[in-house]
N, CA, C and O atoms as CSV, one atom per row, in Angstrom:
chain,resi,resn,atom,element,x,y,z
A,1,UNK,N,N,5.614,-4.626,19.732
A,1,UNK,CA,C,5.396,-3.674,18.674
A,1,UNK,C,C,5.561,-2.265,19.219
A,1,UNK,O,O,5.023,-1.861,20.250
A,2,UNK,N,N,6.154,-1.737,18.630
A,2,UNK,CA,C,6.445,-0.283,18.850
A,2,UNK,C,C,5.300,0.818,18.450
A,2,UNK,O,O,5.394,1.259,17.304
A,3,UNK,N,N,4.239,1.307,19.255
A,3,UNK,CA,C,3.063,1.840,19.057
A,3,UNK,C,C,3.120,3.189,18.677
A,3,UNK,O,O,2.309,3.707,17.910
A,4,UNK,N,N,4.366,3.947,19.368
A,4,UNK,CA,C,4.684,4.726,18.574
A,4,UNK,C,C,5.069,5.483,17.545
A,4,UNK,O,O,5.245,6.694,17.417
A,5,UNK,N,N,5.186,4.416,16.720
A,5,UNK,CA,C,5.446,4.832,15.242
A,5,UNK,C,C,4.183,4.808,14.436
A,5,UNK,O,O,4.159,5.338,13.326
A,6,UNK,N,N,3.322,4.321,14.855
A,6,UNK,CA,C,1.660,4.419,14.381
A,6,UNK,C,C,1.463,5.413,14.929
A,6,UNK,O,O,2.086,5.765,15.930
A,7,UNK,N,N,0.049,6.429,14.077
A,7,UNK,CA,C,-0.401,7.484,14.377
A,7,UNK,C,C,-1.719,7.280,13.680
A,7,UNK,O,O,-1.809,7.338,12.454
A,8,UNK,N,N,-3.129,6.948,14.772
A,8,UNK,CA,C,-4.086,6.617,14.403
A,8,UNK,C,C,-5.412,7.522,14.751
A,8,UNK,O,O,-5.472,7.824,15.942
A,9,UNK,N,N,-6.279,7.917,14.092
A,9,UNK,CA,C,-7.214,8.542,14.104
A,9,UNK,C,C,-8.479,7.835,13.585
A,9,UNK,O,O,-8.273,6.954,12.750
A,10,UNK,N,N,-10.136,8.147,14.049
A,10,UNK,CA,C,-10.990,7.239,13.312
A,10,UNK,C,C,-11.059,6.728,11.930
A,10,UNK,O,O,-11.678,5.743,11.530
A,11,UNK,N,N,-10.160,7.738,11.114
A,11,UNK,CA,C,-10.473,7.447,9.556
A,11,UNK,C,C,-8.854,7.158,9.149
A,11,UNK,O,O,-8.745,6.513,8.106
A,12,UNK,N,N,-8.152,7.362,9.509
A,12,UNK,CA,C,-6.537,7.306,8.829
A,12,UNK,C,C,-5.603,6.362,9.660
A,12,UNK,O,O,-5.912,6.178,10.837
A,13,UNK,N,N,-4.568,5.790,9.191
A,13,UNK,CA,C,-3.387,4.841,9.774
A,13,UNK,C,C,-2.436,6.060,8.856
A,13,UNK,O,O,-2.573,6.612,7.765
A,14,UNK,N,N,-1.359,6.115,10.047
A,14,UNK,CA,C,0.070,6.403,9.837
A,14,UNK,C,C,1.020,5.405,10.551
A,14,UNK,O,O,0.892,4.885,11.659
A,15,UNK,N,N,2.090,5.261,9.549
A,15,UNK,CA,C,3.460,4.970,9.649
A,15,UNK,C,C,4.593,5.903,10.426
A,15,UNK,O,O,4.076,7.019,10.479
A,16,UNK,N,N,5.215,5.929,10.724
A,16,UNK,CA,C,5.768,6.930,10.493
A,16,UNK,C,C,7.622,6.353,11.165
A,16,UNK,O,O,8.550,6.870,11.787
A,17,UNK,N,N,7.372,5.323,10.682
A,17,UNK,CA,C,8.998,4.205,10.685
A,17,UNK,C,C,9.022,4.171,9.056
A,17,UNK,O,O,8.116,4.562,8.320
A,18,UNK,N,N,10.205,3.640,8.687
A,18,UNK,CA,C,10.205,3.236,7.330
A,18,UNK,C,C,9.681,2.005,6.821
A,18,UNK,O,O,10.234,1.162,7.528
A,19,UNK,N,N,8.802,1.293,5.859
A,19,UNK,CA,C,8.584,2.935,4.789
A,19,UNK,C,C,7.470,3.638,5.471
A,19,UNK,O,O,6.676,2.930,6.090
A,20,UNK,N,N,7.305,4.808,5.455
A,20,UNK,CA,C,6.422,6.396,5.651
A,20,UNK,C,C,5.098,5.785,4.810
A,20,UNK,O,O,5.399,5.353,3.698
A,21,UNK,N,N,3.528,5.673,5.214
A,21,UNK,CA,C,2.782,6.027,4.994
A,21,UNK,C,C,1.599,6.636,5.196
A,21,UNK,O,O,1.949,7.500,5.999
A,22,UNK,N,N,0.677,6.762,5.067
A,22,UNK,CA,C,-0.592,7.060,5.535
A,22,UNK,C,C,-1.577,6.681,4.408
A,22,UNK,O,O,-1.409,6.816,3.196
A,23,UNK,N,N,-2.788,6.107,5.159
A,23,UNK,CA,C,-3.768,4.993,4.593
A,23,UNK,C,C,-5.352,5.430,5.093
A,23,UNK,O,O,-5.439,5.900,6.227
A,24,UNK,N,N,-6.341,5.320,4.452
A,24,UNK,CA,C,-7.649,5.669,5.218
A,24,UNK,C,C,-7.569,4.224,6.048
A,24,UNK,O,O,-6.478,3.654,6.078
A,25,UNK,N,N,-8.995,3.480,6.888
A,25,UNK,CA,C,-9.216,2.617,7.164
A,25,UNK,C,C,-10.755,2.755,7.709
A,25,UNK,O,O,-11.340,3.718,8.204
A,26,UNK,N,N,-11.326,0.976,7.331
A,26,UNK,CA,C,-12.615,0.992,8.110
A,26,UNK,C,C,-13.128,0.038,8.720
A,26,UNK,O,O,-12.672,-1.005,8.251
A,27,UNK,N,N,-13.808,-0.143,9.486
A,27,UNK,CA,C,-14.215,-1.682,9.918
A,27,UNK,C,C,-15.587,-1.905,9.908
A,27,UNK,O,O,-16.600,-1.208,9.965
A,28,UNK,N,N,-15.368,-2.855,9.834
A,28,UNK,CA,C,-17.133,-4.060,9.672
A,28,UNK,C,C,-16.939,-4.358,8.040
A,28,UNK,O,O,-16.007,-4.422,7.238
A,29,UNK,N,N,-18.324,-4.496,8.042
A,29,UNK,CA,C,-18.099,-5.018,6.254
A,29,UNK,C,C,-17.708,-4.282,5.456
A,29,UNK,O,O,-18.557,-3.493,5.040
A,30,UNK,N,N,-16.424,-4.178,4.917
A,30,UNK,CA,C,-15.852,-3.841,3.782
A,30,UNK,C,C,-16.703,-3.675,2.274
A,30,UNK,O,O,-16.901,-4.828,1.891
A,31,UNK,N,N,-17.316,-2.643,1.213
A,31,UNK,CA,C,-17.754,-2.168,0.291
A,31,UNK,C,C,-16.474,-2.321,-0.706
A,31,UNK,O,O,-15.741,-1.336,-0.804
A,32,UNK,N,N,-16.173,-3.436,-1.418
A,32,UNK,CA,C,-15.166,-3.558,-2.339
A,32,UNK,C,C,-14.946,-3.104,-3.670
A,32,UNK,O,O,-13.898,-3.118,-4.316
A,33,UNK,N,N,-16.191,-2.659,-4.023
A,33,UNK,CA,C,-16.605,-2.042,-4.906
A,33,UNK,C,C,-16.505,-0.404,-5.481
A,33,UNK,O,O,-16.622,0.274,-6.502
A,34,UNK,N,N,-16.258,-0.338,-4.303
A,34,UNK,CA,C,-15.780,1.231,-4.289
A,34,UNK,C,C,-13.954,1.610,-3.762
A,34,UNK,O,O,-13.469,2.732,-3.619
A,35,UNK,N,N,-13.504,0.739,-3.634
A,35,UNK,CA,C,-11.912,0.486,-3.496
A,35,UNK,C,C,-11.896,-0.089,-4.793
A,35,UNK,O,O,-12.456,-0.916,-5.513
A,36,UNK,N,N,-10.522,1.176,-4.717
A,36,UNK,CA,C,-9.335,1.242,-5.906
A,36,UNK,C,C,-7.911,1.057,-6.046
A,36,UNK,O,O,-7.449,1.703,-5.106
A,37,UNK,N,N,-7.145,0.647,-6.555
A,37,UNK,CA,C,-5.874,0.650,-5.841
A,37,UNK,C,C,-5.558,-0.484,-5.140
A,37,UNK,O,O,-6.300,-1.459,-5.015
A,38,UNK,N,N,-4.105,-0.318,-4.536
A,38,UNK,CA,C,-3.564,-1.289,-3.376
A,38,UNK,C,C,-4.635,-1.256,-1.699
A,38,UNK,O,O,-4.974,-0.188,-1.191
A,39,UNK,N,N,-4.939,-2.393,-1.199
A,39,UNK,CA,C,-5.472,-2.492,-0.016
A,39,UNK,C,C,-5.472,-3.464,0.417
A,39,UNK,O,O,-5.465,-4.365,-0.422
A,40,UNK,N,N,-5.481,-3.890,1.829
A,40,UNK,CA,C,-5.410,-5.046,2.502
A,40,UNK,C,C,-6.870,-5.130,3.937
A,40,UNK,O,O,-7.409,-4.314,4.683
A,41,UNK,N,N,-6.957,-6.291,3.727
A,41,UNK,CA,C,-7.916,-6.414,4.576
A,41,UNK,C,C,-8.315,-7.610,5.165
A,41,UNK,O,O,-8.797,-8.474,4.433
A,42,UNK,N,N,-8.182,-7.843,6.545
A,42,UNK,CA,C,-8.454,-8.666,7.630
A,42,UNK,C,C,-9.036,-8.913,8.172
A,42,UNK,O,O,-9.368,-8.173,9.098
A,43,UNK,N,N,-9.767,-10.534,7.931
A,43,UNK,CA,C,-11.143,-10.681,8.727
A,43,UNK,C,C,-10.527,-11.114,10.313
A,43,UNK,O,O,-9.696,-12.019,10.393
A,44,UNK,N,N,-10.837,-10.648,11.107
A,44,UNK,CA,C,-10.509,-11.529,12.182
A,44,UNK,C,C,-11.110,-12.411,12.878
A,44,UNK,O,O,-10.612,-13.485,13.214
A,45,UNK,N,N,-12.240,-12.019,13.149
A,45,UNK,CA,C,-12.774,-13.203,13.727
A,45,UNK,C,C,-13.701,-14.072,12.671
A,45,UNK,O,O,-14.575,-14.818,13.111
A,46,UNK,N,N,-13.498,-13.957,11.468
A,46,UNK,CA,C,-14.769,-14.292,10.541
A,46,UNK,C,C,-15.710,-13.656,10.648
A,46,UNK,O,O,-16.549,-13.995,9.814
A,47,UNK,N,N,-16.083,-12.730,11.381
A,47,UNK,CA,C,-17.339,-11.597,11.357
A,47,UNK,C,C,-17.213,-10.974,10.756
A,47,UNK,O,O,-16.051,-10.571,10.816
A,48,UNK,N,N,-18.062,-10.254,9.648
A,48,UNK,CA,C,-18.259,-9.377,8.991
A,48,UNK,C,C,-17.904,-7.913,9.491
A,48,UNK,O,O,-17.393,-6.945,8.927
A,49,UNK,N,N,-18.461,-8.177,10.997
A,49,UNK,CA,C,-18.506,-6.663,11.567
A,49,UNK,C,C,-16.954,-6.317,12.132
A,49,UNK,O,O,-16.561,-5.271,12.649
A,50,UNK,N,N,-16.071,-7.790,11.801
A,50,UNK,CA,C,-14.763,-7.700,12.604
A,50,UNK,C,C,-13.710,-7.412,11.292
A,50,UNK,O,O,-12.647,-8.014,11.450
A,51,UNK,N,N,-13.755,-6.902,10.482
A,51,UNK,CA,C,-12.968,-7.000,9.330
A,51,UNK,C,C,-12.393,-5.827,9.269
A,51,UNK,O,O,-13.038,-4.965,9.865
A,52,UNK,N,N,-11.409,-5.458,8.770
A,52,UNK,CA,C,-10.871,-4.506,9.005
A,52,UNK,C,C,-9.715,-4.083,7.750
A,52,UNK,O,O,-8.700,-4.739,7.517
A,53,UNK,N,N,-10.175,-2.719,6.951
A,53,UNK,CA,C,-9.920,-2.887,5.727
A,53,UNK,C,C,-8.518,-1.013,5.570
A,53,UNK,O,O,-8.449,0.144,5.985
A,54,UNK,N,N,-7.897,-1.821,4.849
A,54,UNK,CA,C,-7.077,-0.569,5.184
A,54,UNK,C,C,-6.510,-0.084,3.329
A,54,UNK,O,O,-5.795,-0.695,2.535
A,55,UNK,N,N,-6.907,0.649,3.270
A,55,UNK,CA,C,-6.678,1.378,1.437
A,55,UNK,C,C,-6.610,2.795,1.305
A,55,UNK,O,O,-6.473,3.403,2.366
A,56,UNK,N,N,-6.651,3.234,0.620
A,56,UNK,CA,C,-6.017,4.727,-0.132
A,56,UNK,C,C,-4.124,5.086,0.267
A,56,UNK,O,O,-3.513,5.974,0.862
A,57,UNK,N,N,-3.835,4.059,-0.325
A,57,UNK,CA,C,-2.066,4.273,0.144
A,57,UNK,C,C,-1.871,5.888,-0.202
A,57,UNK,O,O,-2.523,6.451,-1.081
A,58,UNK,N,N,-0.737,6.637,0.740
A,58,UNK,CA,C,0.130,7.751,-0.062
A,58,UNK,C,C,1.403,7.236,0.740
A,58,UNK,O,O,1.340,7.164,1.968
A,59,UNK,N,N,2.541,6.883,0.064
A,59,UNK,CA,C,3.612,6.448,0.089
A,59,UNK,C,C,4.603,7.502,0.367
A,59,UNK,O,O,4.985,8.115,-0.630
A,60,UNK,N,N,5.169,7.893,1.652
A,60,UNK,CA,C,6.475,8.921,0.829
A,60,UNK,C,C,7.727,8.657,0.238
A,60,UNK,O,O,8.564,9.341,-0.351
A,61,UNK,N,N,7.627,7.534,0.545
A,61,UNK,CA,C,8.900,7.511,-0.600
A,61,UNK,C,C,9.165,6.039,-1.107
A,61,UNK,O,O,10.059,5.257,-0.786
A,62,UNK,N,N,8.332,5.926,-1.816
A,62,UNK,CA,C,7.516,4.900,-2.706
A,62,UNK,C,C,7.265,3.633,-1.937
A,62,UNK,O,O,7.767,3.296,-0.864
A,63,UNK,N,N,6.431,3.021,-2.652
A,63,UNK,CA,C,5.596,1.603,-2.196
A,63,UNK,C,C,7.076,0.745,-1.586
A,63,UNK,O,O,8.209,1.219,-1.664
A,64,UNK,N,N,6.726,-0.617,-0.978
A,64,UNK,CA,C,7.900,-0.800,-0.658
A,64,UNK,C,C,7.246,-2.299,-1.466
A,64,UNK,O,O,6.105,-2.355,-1.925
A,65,UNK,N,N,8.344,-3.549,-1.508
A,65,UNK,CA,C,8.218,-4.952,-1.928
A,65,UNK,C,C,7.200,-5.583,-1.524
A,65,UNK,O,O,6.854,-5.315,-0.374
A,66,UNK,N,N,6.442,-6.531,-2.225
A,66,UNK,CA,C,5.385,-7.373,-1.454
A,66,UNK,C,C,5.642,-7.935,0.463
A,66,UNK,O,O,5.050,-7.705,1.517
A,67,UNK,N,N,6.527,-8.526,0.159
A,67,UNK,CA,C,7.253,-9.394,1.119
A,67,UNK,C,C,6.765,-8.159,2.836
A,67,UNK,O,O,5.964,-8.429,3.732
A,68,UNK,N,N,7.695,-6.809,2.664
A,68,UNK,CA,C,7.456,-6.116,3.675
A,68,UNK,C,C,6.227,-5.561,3.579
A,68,UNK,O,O,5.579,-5.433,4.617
A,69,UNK,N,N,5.699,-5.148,2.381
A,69,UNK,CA,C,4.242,-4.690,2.717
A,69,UNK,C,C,3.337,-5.698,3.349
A,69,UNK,O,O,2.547,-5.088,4.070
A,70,UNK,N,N,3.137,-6.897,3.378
A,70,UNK,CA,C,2.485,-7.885,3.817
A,70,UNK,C,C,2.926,-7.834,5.604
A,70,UNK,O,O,2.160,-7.898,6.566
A,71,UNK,N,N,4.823,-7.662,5.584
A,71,UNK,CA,C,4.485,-7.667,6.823
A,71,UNK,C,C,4.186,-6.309,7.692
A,71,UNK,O,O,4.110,-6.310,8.921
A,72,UNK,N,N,4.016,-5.052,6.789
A,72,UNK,CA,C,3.849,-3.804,7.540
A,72,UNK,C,C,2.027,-4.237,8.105
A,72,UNK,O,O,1.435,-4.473,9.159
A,73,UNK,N,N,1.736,-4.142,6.683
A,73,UNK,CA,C,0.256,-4.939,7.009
A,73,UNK,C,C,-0.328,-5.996,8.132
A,73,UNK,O,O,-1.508,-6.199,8.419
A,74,UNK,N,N,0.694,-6.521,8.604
A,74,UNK,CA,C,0.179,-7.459,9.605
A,74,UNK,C,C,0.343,-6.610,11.318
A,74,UNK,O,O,-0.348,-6.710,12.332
A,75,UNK,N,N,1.595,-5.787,10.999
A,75,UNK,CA,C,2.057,-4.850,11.876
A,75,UNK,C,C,0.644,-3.966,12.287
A,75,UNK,O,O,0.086,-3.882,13.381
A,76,UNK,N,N,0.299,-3.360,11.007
A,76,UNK,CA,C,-0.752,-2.265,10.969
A,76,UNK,C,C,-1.888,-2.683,11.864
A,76,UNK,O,O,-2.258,-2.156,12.913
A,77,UNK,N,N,-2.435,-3.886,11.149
A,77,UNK,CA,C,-3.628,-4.498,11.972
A,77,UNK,C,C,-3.351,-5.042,13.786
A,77,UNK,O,O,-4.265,-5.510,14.465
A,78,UNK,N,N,-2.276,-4.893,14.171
A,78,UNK,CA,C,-2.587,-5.310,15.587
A,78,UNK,C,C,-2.568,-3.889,15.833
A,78,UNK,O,O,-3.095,-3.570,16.899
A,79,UNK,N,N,-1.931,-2.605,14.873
A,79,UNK,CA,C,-1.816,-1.501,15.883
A,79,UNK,C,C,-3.673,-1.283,16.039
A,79,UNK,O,O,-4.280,-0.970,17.063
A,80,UNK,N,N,-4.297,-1.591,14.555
A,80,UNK,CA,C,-5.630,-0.508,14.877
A,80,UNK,C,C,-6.386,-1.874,15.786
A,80,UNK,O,O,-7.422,-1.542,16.362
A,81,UNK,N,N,-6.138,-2.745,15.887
A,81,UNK,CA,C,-6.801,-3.412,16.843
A,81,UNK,C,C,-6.341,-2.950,18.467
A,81,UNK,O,O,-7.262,-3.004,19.282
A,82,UNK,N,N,-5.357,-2.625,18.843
A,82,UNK,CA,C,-5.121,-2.187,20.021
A,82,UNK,C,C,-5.696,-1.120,20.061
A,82,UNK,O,O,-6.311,-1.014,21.121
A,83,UNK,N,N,-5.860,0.238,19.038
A,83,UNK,CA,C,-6.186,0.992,19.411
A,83,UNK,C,C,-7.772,1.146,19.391
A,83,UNK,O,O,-8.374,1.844,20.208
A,84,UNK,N,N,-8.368,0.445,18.402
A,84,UNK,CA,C,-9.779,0.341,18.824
A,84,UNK,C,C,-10.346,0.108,20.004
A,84,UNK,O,O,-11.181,0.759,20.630
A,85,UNK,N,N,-9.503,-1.444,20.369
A,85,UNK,CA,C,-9.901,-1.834,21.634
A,85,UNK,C,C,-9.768,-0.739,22.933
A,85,UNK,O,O,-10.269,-1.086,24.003
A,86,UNK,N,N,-9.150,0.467,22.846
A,86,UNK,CA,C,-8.399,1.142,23.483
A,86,UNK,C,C,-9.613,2.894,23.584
A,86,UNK,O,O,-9.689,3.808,24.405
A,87,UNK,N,N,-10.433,2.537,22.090
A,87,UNK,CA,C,-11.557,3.901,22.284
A,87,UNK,C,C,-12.313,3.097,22.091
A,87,UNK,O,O,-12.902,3.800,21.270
A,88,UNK,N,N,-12.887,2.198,22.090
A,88,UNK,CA,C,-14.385,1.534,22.060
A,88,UNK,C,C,-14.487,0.193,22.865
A,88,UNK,O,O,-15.558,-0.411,22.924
């Protein structure tokens, strides 16, 4: 995976390969109730505290097909798992 095209901070995921986005994100137990919109979210180990939830899309140049969003999404989650593992 190419790590450089992610651009990660405690609260935000960037893209910045095609398609272009930027996303908040959070981990442990996910509050679903207060998400709106498109979001994806990954339990990994079955822990609550391991879940890892990624929503508030801004697209630049629009949403892309299920098919690749599923796999940007799978992309996304090893980046913020490397990089967690990487500050905590």
């Amino acid at each position: 995976m190419n790590l450089e095209q992610w651009k990660i901070t405690p609260e935000t995921i960037t893209y910045t390969g095609k398609p272009v986005f930027k996303a908040s994100w959070l981990s442990g137990e996910p509050d679903f109730e207060n998400i709106t919109g498109l979001f994806w979210h990954e339990e990994n180990s079955g822990s609550a505290d391991d879940t890892l939830l990624i929503f508030d899309f801004e697209w630049m140049n629009g949403a892309p097909d299920l098919a690749v969003f599923e796999e940007l999404m799978e992309s996304a989650i090893s980046a913020l798992d490397e990089w967690i593992s990487a500050h905590f």
